[in-house]
Structures are given as C-alpha cells and as structure tokens.
PAVEXRO-660371 format. One record per residue: residue number from 1; residue in three letters; x, y, z of N, C-alpha, C, O in turn. Coordinates in pm, whole numbers. Layout:
  seq  type    n_c1    n_c2    n_c3   ca_c1   ca_c2   ca_c3    c_c1    c_c2    c_c3    o_c1    o_c2    o_c3
  NUM   Ala       X       Y       Z       X       Y       Z       X       Y       Z       X       Y       Z
...
# end
This chain:
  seq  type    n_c1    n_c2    n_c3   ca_c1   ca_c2   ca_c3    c_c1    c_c2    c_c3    o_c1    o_c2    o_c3
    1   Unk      84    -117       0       0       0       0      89     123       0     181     128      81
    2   Unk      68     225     -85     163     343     -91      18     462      81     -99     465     120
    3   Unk     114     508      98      60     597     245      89     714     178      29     815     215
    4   Unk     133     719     127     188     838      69      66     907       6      50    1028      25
    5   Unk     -46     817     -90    -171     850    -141    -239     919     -17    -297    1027     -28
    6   Unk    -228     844     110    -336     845     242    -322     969     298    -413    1020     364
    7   Unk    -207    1028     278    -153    1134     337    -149    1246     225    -109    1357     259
    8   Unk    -185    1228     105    -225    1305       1    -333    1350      19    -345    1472       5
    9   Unk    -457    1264      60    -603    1277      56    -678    1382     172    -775    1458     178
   10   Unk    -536    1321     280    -603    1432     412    -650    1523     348    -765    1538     389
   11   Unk    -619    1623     238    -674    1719     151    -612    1846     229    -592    1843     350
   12   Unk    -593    1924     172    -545    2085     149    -543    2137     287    -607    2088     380
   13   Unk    -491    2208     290    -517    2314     468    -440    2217     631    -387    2266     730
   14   Unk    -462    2095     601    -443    2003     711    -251    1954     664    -165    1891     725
   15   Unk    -255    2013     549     -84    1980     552      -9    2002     683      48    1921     756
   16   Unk     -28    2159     696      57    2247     842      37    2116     968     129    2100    1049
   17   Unk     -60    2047     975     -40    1991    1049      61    1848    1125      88    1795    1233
   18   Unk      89    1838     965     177    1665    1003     282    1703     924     297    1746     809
   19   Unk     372    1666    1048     541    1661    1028     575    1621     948     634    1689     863
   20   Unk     550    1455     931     579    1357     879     524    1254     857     442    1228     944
   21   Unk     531    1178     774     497    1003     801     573     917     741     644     954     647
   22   Unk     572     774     789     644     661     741     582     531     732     463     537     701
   23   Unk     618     445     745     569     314     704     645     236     825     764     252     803
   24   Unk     630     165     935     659      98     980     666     -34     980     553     -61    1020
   25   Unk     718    -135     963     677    -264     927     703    -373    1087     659    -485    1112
   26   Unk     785    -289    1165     772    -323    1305     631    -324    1382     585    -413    1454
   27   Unk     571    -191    1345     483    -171    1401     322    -211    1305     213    -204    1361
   28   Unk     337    -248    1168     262    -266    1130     131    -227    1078      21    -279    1065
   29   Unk     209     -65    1044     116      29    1015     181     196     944     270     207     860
   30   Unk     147     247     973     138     409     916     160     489    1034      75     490    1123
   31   Unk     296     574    1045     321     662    1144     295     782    1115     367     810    1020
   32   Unk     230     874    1145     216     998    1138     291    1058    1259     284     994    1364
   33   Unk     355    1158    1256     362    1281    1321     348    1402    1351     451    1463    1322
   34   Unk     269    1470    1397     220    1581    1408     281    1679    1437     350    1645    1533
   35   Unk     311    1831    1404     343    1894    1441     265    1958    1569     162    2025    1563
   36   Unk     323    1930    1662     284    1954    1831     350    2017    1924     460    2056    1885
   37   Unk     329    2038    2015     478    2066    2106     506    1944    2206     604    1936    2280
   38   Unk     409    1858    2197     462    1716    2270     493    1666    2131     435    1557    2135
   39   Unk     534    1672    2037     572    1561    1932     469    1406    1922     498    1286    1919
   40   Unk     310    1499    1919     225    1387    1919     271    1283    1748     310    1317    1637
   41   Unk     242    1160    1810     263    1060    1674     115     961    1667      65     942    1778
   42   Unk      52     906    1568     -66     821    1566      -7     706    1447      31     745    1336
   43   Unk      -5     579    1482     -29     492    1461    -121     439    1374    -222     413    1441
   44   Unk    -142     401    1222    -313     342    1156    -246     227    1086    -170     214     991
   45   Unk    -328     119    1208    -253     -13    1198    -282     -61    1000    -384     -16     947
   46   Unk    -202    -134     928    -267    -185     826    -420    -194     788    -498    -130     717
   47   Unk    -427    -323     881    -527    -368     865    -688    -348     885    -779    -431     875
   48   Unk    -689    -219     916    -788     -82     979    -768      -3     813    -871      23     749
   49   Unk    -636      28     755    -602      63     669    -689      21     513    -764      88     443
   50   Unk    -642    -107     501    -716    -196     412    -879    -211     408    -942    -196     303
   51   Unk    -947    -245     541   -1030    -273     525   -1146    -153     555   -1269    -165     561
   52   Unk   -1070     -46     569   -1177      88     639   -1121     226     590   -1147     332     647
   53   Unk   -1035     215     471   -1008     336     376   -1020     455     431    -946     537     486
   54   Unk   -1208     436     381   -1262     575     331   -1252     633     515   -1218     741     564
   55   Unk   -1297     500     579   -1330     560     763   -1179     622     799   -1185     733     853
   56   Unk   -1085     584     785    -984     636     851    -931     788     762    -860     879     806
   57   Unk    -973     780     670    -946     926     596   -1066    1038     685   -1050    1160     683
   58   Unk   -1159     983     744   -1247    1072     794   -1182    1100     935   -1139    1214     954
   59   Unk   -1171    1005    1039   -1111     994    1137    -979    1038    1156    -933    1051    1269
   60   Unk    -909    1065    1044    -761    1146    1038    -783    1311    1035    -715    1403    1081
   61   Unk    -925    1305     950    -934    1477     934    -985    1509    1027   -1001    1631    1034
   62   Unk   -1027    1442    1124   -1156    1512    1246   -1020    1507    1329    -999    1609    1394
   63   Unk    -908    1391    1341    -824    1441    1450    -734    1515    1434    -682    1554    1539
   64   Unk    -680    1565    1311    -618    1694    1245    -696    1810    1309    -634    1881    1388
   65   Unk    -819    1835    1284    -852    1983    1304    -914    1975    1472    -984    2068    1512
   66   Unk    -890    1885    1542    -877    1934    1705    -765    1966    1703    -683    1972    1612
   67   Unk    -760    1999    1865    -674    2059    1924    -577    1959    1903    -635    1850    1901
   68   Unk    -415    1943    1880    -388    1817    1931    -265    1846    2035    -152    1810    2002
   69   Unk    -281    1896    2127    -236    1937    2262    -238    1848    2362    -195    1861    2476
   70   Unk    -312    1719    2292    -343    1630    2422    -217    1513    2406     -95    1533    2409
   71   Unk    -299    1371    2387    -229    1280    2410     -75    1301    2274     -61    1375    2177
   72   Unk      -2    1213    2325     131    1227    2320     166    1095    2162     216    1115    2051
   73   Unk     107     964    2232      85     906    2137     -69     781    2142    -116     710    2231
   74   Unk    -106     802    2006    -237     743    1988    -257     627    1880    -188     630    1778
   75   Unk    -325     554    1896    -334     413    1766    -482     451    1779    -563     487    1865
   76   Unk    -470     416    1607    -640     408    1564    -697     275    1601    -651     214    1505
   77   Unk    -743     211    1650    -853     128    1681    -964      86    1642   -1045     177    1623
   78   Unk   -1011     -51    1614   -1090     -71    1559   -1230    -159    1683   -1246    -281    1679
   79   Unk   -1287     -97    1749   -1342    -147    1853   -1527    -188    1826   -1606     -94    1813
   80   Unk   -1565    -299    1822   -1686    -307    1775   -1727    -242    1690   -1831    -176    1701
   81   Unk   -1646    -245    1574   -1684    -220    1407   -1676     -46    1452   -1737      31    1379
   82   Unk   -1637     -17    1512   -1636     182    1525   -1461     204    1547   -1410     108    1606
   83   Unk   -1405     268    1524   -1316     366    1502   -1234     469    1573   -1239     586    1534
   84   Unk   -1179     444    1648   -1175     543    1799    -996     546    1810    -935     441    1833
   85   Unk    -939     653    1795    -782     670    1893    -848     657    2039    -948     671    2110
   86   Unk    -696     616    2025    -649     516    2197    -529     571    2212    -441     571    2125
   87   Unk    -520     624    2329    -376     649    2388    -322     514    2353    -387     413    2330
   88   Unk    -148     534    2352     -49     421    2340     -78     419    2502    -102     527    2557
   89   Unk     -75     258    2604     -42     237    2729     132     300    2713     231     278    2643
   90   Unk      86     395    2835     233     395    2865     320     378    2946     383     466    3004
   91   Unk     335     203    2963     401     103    3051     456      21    2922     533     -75    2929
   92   Unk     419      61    2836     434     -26    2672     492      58    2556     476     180    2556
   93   Unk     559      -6    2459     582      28    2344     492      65    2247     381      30    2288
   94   Unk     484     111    2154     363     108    2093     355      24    1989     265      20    1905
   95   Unk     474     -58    1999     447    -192    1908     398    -324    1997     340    -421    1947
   96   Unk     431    -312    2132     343    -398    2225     155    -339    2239      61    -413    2264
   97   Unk     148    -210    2219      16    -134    2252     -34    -206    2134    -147    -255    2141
   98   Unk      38    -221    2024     -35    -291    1854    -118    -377    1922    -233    -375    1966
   99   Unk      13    -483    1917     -47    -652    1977    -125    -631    2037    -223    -685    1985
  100   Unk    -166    -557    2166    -265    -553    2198    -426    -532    2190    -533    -585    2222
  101   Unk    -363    -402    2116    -486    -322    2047    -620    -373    1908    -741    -357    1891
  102   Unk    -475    -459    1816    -541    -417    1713    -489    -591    1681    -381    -647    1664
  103   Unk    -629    -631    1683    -612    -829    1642    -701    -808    1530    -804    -740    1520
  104   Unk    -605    -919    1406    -683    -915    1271    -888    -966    1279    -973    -936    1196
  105   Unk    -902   -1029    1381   -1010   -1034    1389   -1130    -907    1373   -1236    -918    1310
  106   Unk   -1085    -794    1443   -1136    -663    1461   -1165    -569    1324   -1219    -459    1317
  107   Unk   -1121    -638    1238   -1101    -558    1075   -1184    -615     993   -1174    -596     872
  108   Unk   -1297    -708    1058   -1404    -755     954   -1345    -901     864   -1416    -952     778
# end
C-alpha cells in the first residue's frame, strides 16, 4: 500500500499539520507525526487501513482539526466495528500497545 496517497487525501489546509509520516513494518502500520509541542505521533494499523479506507481518511481529518495538545501518542482502533484513537499504554511500546490493540479479527 503506498501511504503516501493516504496522506495526500487528508486534503489541502491540514498539511501544516503533520510533520511527517512513514511506514513501519515493526509496528505494522502508518506513522504519522504531528506537528505539536509534545511531538504527538498516531499509529493506523494496516489492517484498519485496508479494510476501512474511506473511515480512517475521515477519522484522520476530524483528528487533524482538534486541538492536538493532548495525548502524546495514539493508535487508531478498531473497537466493535467503530473507530476510535487510543492512547499508546504507557508502561508499553507502541508496538506492544499494537499486539494488543489491534487483532486481525477486529477488521471484519
């Protein structure tokens, strides 16, 4: 999957907001970074990716234009077919927060 499209689509105006992104294959997903003053980063595991496109392009722009002053780092989630950032636990990595978080079962 190119991310690079995903991060095209956020669409116009929401650029200023993200630092960066990459491709993790540790973590098994799409890193964003935000320009923040905590150096917030979000996590969009693959497989949330693949099977929920259009949802996570919506869910990226609604968490672009809050505040993002808050949590530090967040994974998209796929929790009873709905869509929700999750703080990373932070007693954990956020490649242990994955495993936890995000089981291929949860992606339909």
């Amino acid at each position: 999957m190119d991310y690079s499209d995903l991060i095209k689509q956020l669409g116009s105006g929401l650029g200023r907001e993200i630092l960066a992104f990459d491709y993790s294959e540790e973590l098994g997903g799409c890193l964003i970074y935000l320009v923040t003053p905590n150096g917030c980063t979000l996590l969009i595991p693959d497989e949330i990716i693949e099977h929920k496109y259009d949802d996570v392009l919506s869910m990226l722009r609604a968490r672009l234009k809050n505040d993002n002053a808050g949590v530090s780092h967040e994974i998209l989630t796929d929790v009873n077919d709905e869509l929700e950032f999750m703080p990373a636990p932070s007693k954990t990595t956020l490649n242990d927060a994955v495993r936890d978080q995000v089981k291929p079962g949860q992606c339909g």
